[in-house]
C-alpha positions in Angstrom: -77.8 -1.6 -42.7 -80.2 -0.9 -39.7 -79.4 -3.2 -36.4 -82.6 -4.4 -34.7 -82.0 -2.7 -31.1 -83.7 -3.4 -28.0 -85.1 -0.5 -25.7 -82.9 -0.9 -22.6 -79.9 -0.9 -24.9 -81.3 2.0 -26.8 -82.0 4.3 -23.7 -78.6 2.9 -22.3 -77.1 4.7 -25.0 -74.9 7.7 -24.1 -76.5 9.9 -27.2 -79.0 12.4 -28.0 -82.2 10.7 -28.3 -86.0 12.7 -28.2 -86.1 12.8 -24.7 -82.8 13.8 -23.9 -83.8 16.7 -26.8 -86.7 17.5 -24.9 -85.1 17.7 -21.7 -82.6 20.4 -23.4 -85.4 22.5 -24.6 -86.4 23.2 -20.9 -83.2 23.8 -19.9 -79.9 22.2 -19.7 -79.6 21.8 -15.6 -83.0 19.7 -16.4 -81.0 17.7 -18.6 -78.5 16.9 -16.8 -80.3 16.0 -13.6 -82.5 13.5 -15.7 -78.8 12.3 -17.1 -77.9 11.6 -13.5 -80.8 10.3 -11.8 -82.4 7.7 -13.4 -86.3 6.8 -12.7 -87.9 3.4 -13.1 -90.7 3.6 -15.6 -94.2 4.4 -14.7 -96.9 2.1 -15.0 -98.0 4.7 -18.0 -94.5 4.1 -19.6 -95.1 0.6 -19.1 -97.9 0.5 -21.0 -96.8 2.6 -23.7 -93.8 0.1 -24.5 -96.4 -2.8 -24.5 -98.7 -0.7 -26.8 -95.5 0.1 -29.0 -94.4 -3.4 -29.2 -97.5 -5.0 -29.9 -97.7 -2.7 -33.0 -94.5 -2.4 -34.3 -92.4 -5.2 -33.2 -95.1 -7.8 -32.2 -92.4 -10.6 -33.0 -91.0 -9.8 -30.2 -93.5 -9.8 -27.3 -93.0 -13.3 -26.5 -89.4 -12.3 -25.4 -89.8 -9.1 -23.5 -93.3 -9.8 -22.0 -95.0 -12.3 -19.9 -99.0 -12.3 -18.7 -99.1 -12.8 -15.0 -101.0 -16.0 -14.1 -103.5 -15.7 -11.5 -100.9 -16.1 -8.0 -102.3 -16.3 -4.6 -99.8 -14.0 -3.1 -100.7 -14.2 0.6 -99.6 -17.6 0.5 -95.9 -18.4 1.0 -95.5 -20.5 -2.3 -97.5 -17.8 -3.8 -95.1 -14.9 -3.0 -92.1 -17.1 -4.1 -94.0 -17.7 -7.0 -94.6 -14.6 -7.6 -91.5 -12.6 -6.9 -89.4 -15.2 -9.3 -91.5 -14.3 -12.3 -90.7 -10.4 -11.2 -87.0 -11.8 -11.2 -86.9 -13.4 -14.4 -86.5 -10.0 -16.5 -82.9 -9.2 -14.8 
């Protein structure tokens, strides 16, 4: 039977997956440097996982996604505010 997976747990899998393929077909030094030195995601991969969601698994979008309220952020309260919604996803 399938098991529903999330995306951090997929791509904290130690397995081949498309872009560790891709990464082969350059070259295998790419590989493993991209193995080794993990990036955050871009704002363009960020998008693309809130594009994928929304269309695939939209059940889950309440859970892994929040819309940013309007925060006045050059206020103290407003940069505490701010920084524990950035906190809440770790």
């Amino acid at each position: 039977m399938f098991k529903k997976m999330s995306d951090r747990d997929y791509f904290a899998l130690d397995a081949l997956n498309n872009s560790t393929l891709s990464d082969i077909n350059r070259s295998v030094r790419f590989m493993e440097y991209r193995k080794n030195n993990k990036t955050e995601p871009t704002a363009s991969m960020q998008i693309g996982s809130l594009v994928h969601c929304l269309l695939l698994n939209p059940e889950d979008f309440d859970d892994l996604f929040i819309i940013m309220p309007k925060i006045n952020k050059r206020t103290k309260e407003g940069k505490a505010e701010h920084q524990s919604l950035l906190d809440c996803d770790q």
